[in-house]
C-alpha positions as CSV (number, residue, x, y, z in Angstrom):
1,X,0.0,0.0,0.0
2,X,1.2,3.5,-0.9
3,X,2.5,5.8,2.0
4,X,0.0,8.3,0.8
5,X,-3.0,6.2,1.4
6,X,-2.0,4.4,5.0
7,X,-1.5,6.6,8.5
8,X,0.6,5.1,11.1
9,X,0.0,6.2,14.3
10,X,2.4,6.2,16.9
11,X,1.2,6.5,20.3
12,X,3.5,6.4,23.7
13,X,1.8,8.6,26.2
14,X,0.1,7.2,29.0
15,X,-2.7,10.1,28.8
16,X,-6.4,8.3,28.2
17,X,-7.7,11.3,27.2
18,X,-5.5,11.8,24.4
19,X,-6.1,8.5,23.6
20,X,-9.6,8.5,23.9
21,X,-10.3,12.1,22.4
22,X,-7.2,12.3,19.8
23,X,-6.2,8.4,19.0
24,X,-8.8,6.8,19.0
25,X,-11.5,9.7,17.7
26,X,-9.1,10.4,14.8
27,X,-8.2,7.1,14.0
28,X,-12.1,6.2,13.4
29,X,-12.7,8.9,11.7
30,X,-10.3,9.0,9.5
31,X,-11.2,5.5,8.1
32,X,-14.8,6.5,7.7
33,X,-14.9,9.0,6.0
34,X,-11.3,8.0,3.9
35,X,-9.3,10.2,4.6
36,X,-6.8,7.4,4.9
37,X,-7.4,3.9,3.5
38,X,-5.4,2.4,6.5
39,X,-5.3,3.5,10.1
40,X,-2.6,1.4,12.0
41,X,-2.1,2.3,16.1
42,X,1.2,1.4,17.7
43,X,1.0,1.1,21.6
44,X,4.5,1.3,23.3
45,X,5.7,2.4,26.1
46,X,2.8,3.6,28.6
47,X,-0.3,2.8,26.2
48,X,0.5,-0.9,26.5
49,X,0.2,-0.3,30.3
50,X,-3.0,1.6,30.3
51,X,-4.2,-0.4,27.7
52,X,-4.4,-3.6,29.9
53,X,-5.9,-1.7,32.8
54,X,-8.1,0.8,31.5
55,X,-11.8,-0.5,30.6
56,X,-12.4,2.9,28.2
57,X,-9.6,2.2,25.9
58,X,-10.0,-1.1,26.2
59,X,-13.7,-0.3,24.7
60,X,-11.6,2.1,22.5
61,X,-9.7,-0.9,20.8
62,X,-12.2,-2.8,20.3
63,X,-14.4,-0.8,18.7
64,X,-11.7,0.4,16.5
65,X,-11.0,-2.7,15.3
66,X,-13.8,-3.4,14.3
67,X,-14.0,-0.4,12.4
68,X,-11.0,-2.0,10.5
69,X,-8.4,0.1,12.5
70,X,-5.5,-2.1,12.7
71,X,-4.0,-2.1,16.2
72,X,-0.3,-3.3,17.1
73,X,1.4,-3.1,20.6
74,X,5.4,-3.5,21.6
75,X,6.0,-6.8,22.6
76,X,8.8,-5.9,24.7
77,X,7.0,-3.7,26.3
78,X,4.3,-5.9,27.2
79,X,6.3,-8.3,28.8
80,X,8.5,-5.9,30.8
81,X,5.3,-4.7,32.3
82,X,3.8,-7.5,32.9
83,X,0.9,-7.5,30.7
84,X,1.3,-9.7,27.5
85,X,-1.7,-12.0,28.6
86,X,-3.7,-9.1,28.8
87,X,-2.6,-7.1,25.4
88,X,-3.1,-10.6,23.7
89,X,-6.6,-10.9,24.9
90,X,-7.6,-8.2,23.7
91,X,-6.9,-9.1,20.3
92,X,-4.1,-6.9,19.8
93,X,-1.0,-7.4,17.3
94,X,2.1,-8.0,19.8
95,X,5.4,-7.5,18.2
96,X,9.0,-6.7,18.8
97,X,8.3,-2.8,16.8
98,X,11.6,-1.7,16.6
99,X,12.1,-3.0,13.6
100,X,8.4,-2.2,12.0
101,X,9.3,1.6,13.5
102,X,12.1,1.4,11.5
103,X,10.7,0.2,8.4
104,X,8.0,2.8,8.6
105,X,10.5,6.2,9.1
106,X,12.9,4.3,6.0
107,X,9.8,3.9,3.4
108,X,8.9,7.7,4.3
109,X,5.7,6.0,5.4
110,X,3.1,8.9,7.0
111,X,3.6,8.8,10.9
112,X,1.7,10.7,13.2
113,X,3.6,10.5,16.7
114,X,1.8,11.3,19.9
């Protein structure tokens, strides 16, 4: 898929809000109405923390992929917080995203850091 037709969105803060009101919101949005034919989320860092903890965005998740946005989270992350069982059963891509990150920056892919 062309970088002008998929958003990757990067997001590492551990704010629920922003996830909720900026993430998430855009990330819908964006797919509805086409803006963007893909919409991937990246949790790392702190999202993959609040993500296994915090009903909302887990509600959030879910309902975004059903909407077809495609959701990943850091592996490492996961497991160095404790909390691969519960990124996993939320349906949630795990993988190692250092190298995906990397890939994506390389290709000039679009990516939307927050």
């Amino acid at each position: 898929m062309s970088e002008k037709t998929k958003l990757n969105i990067l997001w590492t803060t551990g704010d629920p809000i922003t996830g909720k009101f900026m993430v998430f919101m855009y990330a819908n949005k964006a797919l509805e109405v086409k803006w963007w034919e893909s919409v991937e989320i990246i949790l790392w860092g702190a999202t993959v923390k609040l993500a296994s903890e915090d009903k909302e965005i887990q509600e959030c998740i879910k309902k975004s992929m059903a909407n077809g946005v495609k959701i990943s989270a850091c592996r490492a992350c996961a497991r160095e917080l404790g909390v691969e069982k519960e990124i996993e059963n939320l349906g949630v891509n795990l993988d190692y995203m250092g190298q995906p990150l990397t890939k994506i920056l390389k290709d000039n892919e679009k990516l939307l850091t927050i």
